[in-house]
C-alpha positions as CSV (number, residue, x, y, z in Angstrom):
1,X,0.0,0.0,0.0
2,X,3.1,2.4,0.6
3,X,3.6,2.7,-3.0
4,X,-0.2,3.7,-3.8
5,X,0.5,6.2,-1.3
6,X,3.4,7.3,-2.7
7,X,1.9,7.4,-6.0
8,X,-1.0,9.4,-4.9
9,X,1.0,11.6,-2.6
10,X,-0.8,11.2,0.4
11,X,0.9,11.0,3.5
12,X,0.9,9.8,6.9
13,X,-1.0,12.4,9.8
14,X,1.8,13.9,12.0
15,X,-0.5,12.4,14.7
16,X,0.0,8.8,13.1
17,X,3.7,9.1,12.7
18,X,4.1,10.3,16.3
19,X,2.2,7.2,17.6
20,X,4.6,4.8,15.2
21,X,7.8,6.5,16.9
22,X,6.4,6.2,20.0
23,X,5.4,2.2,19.5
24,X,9.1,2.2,18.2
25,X,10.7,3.9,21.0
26,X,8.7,1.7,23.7
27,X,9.9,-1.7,22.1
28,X,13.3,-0.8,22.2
29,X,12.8,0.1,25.5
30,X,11.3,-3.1,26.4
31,X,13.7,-5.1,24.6
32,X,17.0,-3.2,25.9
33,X,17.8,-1.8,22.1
34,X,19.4,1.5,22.1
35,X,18.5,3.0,18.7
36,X,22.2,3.4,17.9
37,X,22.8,-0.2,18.3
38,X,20.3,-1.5,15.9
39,X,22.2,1.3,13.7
40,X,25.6,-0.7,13.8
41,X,23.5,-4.5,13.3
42,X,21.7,-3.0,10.3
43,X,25.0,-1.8,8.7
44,X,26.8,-4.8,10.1
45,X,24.1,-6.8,8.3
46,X,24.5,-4.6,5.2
47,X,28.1,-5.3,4.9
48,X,27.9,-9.0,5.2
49,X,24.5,-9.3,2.7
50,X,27.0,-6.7,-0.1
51,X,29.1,-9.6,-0.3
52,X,26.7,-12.0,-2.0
53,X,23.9,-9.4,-3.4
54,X,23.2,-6.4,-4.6
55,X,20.3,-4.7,-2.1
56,X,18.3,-1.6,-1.9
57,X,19.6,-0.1,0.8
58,X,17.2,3.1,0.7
59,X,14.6,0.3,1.4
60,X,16.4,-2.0,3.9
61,X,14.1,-2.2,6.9
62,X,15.4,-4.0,10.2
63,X,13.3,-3.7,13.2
64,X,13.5,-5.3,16.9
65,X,9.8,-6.1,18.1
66,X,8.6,-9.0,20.7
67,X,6.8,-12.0,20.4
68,X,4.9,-14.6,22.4
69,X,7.7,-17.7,22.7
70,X,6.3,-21.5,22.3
71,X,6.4,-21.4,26.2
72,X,4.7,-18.2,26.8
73,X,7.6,-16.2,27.3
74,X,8.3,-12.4,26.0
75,X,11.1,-12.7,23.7
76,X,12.8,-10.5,21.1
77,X,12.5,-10.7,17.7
78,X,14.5,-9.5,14.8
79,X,12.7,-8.6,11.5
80,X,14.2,-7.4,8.4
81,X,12.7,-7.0,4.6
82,X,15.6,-6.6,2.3
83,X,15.2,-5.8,-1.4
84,X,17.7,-7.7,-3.8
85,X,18.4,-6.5,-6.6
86,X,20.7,-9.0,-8.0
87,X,22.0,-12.2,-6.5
88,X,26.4,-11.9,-7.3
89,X,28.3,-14.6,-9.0
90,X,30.7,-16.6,-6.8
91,X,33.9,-17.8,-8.0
């Protein structure tokens, strides 16, 4: 749907975007994630993935959110959506 609103231009209310930091901010908190450190996994993760693929990195998206475990234990999760472009050749 992002692209339709992208197409149309409509954006986000201030009021939404405010309330999607704030769920962000909260699960980091909950989760012990400073937002600089999930700065240095995403590029950590970057670096590694640039070795095999080509990715959109303007789209990269790597999150930390929680999750129910099998034995109804809090636990965090890491989530990332990563656009290839093209997988590269190995030797």
């Amino acid at each position: 749907m992002k692209w339709l609103n992208d197409l149309f231009g409509r954006k986000p209310a201030p009021a939404q975007i405010a309330r999607d930091r704030l769920k962000l901010v909260l699960t980091y908190d909950r989760v012990n994630c400073q937002p600089d450190l999930l700065e240095m996994l995403k590029n950590d993760i970057m670096k590694v993935l640039l070795n095999y693929m080509d990715i959109d990195e303007e789209e990269l998206d790597i999150q930390i959110s929680q999750t129910t475990s099998e034995l109804n234990e809090i636990v965090p999760v890491l989530f990332a959506n990563i656009p290839i472009k093209n997988m590269r050749k190995q030797p």
